[in-house]
C-alpha positions in Angstrom: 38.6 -57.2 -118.7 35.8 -57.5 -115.6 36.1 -59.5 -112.8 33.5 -62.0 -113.7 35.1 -62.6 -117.2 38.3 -63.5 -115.4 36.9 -65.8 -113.1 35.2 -67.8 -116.5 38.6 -68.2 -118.1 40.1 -69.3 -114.4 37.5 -71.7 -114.3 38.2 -73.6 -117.9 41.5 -73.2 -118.0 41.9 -74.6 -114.3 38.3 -76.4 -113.4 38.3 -78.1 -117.0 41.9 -79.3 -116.8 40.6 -81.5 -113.8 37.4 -82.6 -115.0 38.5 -85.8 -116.4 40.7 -86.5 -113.0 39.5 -88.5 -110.2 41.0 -88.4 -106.7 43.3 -91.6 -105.9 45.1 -93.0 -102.9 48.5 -93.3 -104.9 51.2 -94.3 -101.8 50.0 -96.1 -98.6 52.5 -96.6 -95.4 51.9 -97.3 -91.6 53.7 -95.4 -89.3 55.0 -96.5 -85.9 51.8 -96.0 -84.0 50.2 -97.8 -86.1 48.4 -95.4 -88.1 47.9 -95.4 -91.8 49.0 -92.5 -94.5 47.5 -92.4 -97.2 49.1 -89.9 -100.1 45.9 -89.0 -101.7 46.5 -87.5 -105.4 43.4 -84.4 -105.4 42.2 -83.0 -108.3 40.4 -80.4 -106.3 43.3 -79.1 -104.5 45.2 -78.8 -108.0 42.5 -75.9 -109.1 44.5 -73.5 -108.0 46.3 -70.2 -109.2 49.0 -70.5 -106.8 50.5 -73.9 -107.9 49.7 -75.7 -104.6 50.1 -79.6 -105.0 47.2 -81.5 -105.1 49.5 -84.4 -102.7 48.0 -84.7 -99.8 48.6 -87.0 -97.2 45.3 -88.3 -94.6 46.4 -90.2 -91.3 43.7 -92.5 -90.6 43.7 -94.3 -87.1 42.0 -97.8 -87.0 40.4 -99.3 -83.8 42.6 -102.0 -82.0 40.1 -105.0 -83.0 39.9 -103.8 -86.8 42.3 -105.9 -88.1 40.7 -109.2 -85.9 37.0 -108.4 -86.7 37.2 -108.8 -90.5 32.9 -108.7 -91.1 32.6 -105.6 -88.6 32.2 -102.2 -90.3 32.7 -99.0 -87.8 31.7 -95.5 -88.0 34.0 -92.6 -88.9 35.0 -89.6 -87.3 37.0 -86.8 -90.0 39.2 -84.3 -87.7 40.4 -81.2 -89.1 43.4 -79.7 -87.7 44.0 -76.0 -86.8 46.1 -72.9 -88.7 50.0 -74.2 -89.0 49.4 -77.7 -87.6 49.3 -80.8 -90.2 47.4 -84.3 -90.3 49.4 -85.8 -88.1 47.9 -83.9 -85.6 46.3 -87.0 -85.2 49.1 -89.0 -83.6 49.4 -87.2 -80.1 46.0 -89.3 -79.6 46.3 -92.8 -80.3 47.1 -94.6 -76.9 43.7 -92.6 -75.7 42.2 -93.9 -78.5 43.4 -97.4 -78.2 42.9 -97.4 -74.6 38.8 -96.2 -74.9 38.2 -98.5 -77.6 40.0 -101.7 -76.2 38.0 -101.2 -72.9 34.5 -100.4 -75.2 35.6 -102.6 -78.2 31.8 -102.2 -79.1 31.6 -98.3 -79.5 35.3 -97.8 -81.4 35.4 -95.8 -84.8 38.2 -94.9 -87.3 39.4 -91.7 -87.1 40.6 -89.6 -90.6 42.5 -86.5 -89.9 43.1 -84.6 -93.4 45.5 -82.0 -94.6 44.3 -78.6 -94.3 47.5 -77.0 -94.3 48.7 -74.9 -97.8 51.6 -72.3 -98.5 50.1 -69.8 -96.3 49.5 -72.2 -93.4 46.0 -72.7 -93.7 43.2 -73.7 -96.3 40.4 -72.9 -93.7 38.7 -76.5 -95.4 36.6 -74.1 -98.4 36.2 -73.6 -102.0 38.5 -70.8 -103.7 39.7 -70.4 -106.9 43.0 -68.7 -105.4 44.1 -71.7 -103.1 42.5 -74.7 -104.4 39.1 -76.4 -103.6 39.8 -78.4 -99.8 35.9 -78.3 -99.3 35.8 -80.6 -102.6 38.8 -82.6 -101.1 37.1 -83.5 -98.5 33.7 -84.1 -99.2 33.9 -85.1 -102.8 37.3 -86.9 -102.1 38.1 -88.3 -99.1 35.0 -89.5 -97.9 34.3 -91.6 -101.0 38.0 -93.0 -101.1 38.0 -93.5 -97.3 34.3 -95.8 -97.5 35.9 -97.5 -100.8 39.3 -98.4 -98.6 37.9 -99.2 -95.2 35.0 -101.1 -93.9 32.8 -98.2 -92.6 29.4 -97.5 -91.9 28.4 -95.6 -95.0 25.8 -93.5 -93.6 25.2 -89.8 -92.4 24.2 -91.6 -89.0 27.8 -93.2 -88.2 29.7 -90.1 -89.9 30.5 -87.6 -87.4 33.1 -84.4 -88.7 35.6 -82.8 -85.8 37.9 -79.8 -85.9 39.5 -77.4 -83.4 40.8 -73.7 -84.3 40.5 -73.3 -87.8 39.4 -76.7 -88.0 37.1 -76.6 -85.5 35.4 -73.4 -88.1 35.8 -76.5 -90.5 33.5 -78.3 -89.0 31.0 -75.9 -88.1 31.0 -75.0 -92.4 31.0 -78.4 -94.1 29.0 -80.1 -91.2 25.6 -78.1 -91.9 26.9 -77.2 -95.3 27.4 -81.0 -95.8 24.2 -82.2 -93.6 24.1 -85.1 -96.5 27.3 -86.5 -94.9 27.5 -85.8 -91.8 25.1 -86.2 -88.4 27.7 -85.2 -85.4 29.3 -82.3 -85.2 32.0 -81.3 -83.0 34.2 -78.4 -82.7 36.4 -76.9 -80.3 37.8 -72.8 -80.3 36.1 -72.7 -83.5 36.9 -69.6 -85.5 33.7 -68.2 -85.5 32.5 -64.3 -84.9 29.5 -62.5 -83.6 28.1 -59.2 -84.4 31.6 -57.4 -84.2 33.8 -60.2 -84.6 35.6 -59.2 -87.6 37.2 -55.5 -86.0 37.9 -57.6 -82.7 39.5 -59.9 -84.7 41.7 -57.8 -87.4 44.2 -57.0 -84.3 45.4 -60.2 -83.2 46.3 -61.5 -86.8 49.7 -61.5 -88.1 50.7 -61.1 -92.2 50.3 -64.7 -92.8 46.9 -65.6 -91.1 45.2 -62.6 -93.2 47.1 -63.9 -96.6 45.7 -67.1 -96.0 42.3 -65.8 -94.8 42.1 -63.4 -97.6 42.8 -66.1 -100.1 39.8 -68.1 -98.8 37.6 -65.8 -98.6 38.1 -62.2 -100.0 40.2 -63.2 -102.9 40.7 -61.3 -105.8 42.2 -62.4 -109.3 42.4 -59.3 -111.0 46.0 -58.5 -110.4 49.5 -59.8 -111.4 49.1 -62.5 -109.0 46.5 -63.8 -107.1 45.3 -61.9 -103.7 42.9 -60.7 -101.7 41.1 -57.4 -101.0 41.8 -55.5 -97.2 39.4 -53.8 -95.5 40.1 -50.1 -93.7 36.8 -50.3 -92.0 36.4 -46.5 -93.2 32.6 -46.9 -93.6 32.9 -46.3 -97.4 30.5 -48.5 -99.9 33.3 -50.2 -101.0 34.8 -50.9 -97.7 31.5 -52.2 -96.4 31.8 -54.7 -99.7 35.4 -55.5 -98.6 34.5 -56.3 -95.2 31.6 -58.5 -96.3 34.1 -60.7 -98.0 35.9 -61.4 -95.1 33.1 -61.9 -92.7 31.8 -64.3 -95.0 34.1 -66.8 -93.5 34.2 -66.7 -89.6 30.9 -65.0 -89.9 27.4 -64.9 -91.2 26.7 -68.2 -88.6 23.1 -66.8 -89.5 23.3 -67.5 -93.0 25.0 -71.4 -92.7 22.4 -72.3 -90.1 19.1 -71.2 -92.8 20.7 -72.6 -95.6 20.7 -75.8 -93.0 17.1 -75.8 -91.9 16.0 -74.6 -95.9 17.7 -77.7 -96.6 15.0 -79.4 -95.1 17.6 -81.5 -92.9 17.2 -81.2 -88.8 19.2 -84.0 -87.6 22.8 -82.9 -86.8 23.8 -83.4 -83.6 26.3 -80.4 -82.3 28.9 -79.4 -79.8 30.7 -76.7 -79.0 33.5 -76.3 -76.9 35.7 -73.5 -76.3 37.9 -72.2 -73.0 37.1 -68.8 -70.9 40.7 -68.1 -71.2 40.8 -68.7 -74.9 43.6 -65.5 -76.3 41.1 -64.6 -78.6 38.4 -63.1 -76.9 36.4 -63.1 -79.8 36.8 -67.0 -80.0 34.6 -67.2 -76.8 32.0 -64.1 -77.9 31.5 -65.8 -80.9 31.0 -69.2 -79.9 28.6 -68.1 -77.2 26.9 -66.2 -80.1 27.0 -69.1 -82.3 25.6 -71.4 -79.6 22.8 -69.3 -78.5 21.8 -69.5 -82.5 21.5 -73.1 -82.5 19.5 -73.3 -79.4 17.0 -70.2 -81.2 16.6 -72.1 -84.0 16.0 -75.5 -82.5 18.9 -77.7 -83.5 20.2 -80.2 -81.0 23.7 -78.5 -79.8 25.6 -79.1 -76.7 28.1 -76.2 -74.8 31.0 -77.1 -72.7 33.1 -74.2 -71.5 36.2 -75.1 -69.4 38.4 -73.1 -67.6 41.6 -73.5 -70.2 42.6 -71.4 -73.3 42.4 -71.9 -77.2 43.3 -75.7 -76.9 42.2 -79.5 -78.2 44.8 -81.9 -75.9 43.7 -84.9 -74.3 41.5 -83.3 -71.7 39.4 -82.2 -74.4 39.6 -86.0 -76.1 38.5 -87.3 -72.9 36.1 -85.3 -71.6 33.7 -84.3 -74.4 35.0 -85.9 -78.0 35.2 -89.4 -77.1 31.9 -89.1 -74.8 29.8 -87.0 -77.5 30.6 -89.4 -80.7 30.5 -92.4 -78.9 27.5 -91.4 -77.4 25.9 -90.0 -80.6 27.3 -91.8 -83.7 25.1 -95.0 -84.8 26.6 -98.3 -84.7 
């Protein structure tokens, strides 16, 4: 049986059992900082060979005057976390948060942070028919629940999209994917490559991180269970294939930004921020290669390099999130 016949059956027997399900918010809690959880029930997620749950929880953060302004309607910022870490990422940030928007009550915006964490650790926020569709959770899902839940601005203009790590790749791939949605970008260590990315890559991953990459991105259904194809960078025709696959994900920044501009969009506002020190050289090479696209193609992006590592801490919050959305989503 060929590979494209067994993606057909995947598809009805796994896309058609969802067809008739819609996402739902089926528990809601606040936790001690004040934060609300949300257990979303996600069809998407549930299209999946590797029976991951379609439960997901999304911590939402509400500015201080939200529950006192009942006619005001705010802007929303979605943060996606990095490999291993969860949606309550979130919560290291709220007395920041509280303590910028109290002071500016004028510029404050609800924050969503979403789930993008599966069995192997990370979902990388894409469309695969091994792990589930997270793209379609959060664009298809999330969005629409979060503007039917909470007053929000329900416009590309006051909808900004954030990640940092894997997140921060997130961003970068459903922001100009997703140009409909969203008009501020931000992203910080982004996974991202240049020209030779993928080889400078390969060495610094560990089992899991390529089990969940591969899944995303170079899966492969044909055997017993669902996996993914490796590459032995051996130069063979096949190998070259292979390796396509997999730079499909961090890489081909190329690609995303002219299927942006074909879109006939121009109007996302970007920045990138990553640190010298970053442990992944090839963070840094390929965010200055990624950035230096942008600016050759005309789009309105922003670089901040600091002096730090691979990190999004309250520096980072401070110094460039807050400042960049504030400044740039419409209220």
């Amino acid at each position: 049986m060929n590979k494209i016949l067994l993606i057909i059956i995947a598809t009805l027997l796994f896309g058609g059992a969802c067809q008739d399900k819609k996402a739902s918010i089926i528990k809601e809690k606040r936790n001690s900082s004040g934060v609300i959880i949300l257990t979303i029930n996600s069809p998407a997620i549930e299209d999946n060979l590797i029976q991951e749950s379609g439960k997901r929880s999304v911590y939402v953060y509400l500015p201080p005057d939200y529950q006192k302004n009942v006619d005001k309607k705010y802007p929303v910022v979605y943060f996606l976390h990095g490999y291993e870490e969860t949606a309550n990422y979130l919560n290291d940030f709220i007395s920041i948060l509280n303590e910028c928007f109290v002071n500016d009550s004028d510029k404050g915006f609800i924050v969503v942070s979403l789930d993008g964490k599966n069995m192997y650790n990370g979902s990388f926020y894409v469309n695969s028919p091994v792990t589930g569709n997270w793209e379609d959770f959060l664009v298809k899902e999330v969005v629409p629940l979060i503007d039917k839940r909470f007053r929000t601005l329900n416009d590309p203009a006051s909808r900004g999209i954030a990640g940092f790590s894997m997140g921060g790749f997130g961003a970068i791939h459903n922001g100009l994917k997703h140009s409909n949605l969203f008009d501020c970008l931000y992203s910080a260590s982004p996974g991202v490559f240049d020209d030779t990315g993928l080889k400078d890559a390969w060495g610094s991953w560990g089992f899991m991180f390529r089990k969940a990459y591969g899944t995303a991105f170079a899966w492969d259904i044909e055997g017993k269970k669902p996996t993914y194809k490796t590459p032995k960078f051996d130069g063979t025709d096949t190998d070259l294939k292979i390796q396509n696959m997999w730079n499909s994900g961090f890489g081909q920044m190329d690609r995303r930004i002219e299927d942006y501009l074909n879109s006939g969009s121009n109007k996302i506002k970007i920045l990138l921020t990553y640190g010298k020190q970053d442990f992944f050289p090839w963070i840094v090479s390929g965010s200055a290669a990624l950035y230096k696209l942008l600016k050759e193609k005309n789009i309105s992006v922003q670089e901040v390099i600091h002096d730090g590592g691979h990190s999004f801490g309250e520096k980072e919050l401070q110094t460039s999130f807050l400042p960049f959305f504030t400044s740039n989503l419409e209220y």
